[in-house]
ROSE-4610 file (N, C-alpha, C; in Angstrom, 1 decimal, always signed):
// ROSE-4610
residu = [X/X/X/X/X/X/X/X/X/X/X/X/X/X/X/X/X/X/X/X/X/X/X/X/X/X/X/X/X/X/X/X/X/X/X/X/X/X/X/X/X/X/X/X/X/X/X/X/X/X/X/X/X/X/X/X/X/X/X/X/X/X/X/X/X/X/X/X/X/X/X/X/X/X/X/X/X/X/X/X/X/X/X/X/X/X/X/X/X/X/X/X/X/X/X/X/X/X/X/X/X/X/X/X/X/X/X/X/X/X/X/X/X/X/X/X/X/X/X/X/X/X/X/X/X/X/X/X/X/X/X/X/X/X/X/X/X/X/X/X/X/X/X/X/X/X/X/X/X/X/X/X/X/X/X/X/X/X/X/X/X/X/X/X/X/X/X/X/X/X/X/X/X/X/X/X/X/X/X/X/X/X/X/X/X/X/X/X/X/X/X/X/X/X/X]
num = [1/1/1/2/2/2/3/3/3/4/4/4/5/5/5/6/6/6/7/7/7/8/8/8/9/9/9/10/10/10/11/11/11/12/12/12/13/13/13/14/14/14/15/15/15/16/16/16/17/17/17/18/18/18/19/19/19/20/20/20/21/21/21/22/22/22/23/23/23/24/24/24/25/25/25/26/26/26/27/27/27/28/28/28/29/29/29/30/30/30/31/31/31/32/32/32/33/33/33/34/34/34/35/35/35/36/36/36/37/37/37/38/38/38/39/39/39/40/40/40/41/41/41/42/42/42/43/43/43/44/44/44/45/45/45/46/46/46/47/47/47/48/48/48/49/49/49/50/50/50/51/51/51/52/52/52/53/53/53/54/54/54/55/55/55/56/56/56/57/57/57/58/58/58/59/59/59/60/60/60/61/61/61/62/62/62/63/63/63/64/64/64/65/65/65]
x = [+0.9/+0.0/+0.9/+0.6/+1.2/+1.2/+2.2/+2.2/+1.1/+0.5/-0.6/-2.2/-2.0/-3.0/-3.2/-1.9/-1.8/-2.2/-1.8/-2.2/-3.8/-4.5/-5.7/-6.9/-6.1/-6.8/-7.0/-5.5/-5.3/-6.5/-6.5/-6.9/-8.8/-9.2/-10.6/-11.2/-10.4/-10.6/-10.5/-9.6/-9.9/-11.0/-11.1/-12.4/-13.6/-13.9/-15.2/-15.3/-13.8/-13.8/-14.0/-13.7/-14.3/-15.5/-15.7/-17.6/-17.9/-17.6/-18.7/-18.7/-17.4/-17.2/-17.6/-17.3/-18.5/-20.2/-20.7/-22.0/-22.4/-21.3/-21.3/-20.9/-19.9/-19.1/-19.2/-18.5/-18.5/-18.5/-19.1/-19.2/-17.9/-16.9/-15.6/-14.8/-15.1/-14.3/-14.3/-15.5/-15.3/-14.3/-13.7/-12.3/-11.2/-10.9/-10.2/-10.7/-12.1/-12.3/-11.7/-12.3/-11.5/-9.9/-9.4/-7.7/-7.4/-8.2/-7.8/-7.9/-9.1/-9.4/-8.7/-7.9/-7.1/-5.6/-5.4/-4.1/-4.4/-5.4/-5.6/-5.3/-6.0/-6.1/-4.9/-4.1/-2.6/-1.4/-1.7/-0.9/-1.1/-2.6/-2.4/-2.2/-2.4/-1.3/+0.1/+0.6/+2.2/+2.8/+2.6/+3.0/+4.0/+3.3/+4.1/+2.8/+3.1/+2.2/+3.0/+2.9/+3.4/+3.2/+2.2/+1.7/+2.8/+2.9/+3.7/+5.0/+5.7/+7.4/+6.8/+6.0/+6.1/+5.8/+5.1/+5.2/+6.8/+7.1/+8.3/+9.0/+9.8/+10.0/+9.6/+8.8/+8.5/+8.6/+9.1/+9.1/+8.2/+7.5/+6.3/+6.9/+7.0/+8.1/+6.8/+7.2/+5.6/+5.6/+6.1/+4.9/+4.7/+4.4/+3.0/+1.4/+1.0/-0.4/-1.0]
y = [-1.2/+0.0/+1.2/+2.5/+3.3/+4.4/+5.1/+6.6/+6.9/+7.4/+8.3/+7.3/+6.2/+5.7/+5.3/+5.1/+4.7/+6.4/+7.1/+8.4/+8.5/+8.6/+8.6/+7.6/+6.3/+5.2/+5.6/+5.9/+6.9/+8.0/+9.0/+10.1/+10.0/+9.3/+8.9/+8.1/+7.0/+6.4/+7.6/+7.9/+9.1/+10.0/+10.3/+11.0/+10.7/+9.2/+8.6/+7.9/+7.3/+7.1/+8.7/+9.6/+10.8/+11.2/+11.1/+11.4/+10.3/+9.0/+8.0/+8.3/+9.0/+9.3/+10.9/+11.5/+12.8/+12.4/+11.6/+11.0/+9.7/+9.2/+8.6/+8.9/+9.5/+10.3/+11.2/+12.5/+13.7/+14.5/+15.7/+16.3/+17.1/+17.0/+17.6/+16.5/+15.7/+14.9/+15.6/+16.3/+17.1/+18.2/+18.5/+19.5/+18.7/+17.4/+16.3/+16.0/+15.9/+16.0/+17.0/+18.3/+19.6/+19.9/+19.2/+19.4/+18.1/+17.1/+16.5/+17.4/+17.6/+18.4/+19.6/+20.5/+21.3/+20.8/+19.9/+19.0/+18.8/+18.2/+17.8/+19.0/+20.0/+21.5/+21.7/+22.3/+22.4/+21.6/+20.0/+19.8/+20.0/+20.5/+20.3/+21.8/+23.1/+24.0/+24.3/+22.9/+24.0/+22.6/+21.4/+19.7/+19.4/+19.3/+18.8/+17.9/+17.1/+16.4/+15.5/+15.8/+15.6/+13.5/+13.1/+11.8/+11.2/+11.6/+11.8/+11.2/+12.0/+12.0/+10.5/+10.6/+9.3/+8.0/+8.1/+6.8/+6.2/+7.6/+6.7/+6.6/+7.4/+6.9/+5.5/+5.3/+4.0/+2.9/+2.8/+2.2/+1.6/+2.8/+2.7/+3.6/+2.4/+3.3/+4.0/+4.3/+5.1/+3.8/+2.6/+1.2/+1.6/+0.6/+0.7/+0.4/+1.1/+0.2/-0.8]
z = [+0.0/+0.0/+0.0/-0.5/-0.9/+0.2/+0.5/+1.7/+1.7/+0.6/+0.2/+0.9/+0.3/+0.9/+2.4/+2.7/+3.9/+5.3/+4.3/+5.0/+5.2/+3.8/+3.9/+4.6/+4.4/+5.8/+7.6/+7.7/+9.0/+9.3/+8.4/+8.6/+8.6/+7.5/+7.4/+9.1/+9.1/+10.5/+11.5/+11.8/+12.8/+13.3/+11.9/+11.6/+11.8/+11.3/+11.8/+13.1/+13.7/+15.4/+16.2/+15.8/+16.4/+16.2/+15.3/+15.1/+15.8/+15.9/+16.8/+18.5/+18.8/+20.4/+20.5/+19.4/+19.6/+20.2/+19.5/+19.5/+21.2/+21.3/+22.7/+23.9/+23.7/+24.6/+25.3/+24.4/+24.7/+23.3/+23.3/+22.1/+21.6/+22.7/+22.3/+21.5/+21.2/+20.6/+19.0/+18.9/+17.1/+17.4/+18.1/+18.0/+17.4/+18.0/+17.2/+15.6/+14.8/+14.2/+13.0/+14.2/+13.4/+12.9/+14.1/+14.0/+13.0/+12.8/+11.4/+10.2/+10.0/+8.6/+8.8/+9.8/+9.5/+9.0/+9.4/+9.0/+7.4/+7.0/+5.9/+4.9/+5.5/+4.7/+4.3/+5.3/+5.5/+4.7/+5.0/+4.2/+2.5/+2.0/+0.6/+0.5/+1.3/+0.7/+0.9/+2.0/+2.4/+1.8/+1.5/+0.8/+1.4/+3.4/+4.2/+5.4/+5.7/+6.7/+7.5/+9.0/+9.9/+9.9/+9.7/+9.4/+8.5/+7.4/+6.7/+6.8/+7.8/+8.2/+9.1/+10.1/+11.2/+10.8/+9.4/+8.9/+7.9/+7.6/+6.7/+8.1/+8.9/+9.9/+10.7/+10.8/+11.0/+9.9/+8.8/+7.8/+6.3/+6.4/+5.6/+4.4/+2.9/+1.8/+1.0/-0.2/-1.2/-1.8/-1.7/-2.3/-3.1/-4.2/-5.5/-5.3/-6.1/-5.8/-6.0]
């Protein structure tokens, strides 16, 4: 699997384990929501994502698909 995908699997799950603990939980859990999609934002204007560095770091290459 490829950086890119492997970014987007991360980032989508986050998103919808926050929305499900927004809804059971506590409703603060959508600030985590938010600080994804600001991440997301971010990295497609400055084409840097912190996710990014911690997975090649951890050994995750850009793969084919």
């Amino acid at each position: 699997m490829t950086l890119e995908r492997w970014i987007r699997l991360i980032a989508g799950t986050f998103i919808l384990v926050s929305l499900i603990l927004s809804q059971v939980h506590s409703p603060y859990w959508l600030l985590f929501t938010a600080f994804v999609g600001l991440n997301l934002f971010q990295s497609a204007l400055t084409r840097w994502c912190l996710m990014e560095d911690l997975l090649r770091k951890l050994g995750v290459g850009e793969g084919h698909a």
